[in-house]
C-alpha positions as CSV (number, residue, x, y, z in Angstrom):
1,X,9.4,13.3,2.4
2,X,7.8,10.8,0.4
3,X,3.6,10.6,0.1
4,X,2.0,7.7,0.7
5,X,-1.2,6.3,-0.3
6,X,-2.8,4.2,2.5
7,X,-5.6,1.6,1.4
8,X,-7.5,-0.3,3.9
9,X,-11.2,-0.2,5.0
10,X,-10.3,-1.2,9.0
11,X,-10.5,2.4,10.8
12,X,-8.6,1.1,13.5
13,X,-5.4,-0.1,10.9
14,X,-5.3,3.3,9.2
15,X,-5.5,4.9,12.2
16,X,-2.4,3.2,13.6
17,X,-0.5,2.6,10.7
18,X,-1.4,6.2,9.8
19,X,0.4,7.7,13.1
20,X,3.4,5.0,12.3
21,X,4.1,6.8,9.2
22,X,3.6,10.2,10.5
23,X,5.9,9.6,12.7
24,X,8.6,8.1,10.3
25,X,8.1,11.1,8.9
26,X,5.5,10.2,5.8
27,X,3.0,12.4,4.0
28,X,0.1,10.3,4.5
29,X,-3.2,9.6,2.3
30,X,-6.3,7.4,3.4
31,X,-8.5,5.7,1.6
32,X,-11.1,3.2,2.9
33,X,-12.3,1.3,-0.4
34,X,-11.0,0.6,-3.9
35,X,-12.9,3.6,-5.4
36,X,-11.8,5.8,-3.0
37,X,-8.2,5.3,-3.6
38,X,-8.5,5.1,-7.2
39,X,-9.8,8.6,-7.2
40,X,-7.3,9.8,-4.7
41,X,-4.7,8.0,-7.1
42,X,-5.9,10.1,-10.4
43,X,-6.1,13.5,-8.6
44,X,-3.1,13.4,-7.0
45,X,-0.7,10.6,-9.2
46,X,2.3,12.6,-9.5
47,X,2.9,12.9,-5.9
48,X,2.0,9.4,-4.6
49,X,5.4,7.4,-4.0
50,X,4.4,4.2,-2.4
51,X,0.8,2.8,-2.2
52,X,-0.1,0.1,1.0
53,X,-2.9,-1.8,-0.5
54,X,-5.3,-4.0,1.6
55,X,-6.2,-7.5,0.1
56,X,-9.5,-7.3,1.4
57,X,-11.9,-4.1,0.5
58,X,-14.9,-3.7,0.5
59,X,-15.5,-2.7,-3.0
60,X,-12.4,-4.4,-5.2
61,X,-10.3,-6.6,-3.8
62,X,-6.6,-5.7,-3.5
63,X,-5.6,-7.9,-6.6
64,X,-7.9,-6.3,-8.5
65,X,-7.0,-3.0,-7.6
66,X,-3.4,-3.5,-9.1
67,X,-4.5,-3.8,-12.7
68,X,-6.7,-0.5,-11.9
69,X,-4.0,1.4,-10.5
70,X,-1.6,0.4,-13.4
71,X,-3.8,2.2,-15.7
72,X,-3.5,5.2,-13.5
73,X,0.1,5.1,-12.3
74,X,2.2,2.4,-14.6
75,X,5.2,3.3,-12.3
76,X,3.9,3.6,-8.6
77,X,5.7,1.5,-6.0
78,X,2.8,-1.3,-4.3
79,X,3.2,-3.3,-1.1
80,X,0.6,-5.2,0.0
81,X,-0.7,-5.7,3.4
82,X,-3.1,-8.4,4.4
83,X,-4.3,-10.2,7.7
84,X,-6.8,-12.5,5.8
85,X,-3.7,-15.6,5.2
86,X,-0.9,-16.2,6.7
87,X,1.2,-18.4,3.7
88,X,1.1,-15.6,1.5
89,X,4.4,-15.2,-0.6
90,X,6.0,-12.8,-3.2
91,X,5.2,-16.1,-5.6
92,X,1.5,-15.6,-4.6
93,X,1.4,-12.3,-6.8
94,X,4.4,-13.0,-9.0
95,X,4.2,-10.5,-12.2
96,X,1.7,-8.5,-10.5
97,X,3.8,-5.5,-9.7
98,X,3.3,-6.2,-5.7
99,X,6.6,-5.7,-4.1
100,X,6.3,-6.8,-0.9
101,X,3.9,-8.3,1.3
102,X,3.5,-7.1,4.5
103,X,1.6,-9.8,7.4
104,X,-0.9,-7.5,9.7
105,X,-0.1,-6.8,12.4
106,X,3.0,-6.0,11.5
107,X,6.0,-4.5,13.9
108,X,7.3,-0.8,13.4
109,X,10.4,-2.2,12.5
110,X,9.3,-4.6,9.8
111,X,7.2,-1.6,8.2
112,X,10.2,0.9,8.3
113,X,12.5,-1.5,6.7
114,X,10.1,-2.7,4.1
115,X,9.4,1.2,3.5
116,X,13.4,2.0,3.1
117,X,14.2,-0.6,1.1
118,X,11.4,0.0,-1.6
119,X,11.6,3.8,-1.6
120,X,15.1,4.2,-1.3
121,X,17.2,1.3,-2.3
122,X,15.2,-0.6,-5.1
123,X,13.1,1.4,-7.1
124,X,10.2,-0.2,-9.3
């Protein structure tokens, strides 16, 4: 089953979201900050499929993370997941290699399609 790489500092998302993807059936990784992630992203590159990327960290915001995780992973698959502004669109972040954006809180059912069609139908 695919691995993803879950980036956000709120305990309480990850915690959640983490159990959603367990329970899809996901290999999960956490990280809580930019620098976290970017080291999880190095040691383990090859097996990271998908990465859900917060738009707010602590350390590097999410757009500035993208960049960062090009250099690491030219080919990983990014959605983005934000609370922080509602009007957000694909257009926002158009040529930034996001795929999707993802509203918090977001259903089970938005997440699990969102996931399916990125990992399995339309490949980056």
């Amino acid at each position: 089953m695919p691995a993803i790489l879950l980036i956000d500092d709120d305990q309480m998302v990850q915690s959640v979201t983490t159990e959603i993807l367990e329970f899809l059936g996901y290999t999960v990784l956490n990280a809580e900050n930019g620098r976290q992630a970017l080291d999880i992203l190095q040691a383990q590159a090859d097996s990271i499929n998908l990465i859900l990327l917060d738009l707010s960290l602590p350390d590097i915001e999410g757009v500035e993370m993208i960049p960062l995780i090009r250099e690491i992973r030219q080919d990983v698959k990014i959605i983005l997941c934000t609370g922080a502004v509602a009007n957000l669109d694909s257009q926002t972040f158009a040529g930034s290699g996001i795929l999707a954006i993802l509203q918090k809180p977001f259903e089970l059912s938005d997440l699990k399609e969102t996931l399916e069609r990125y990992l399995y139908i339309n490949p980056a």
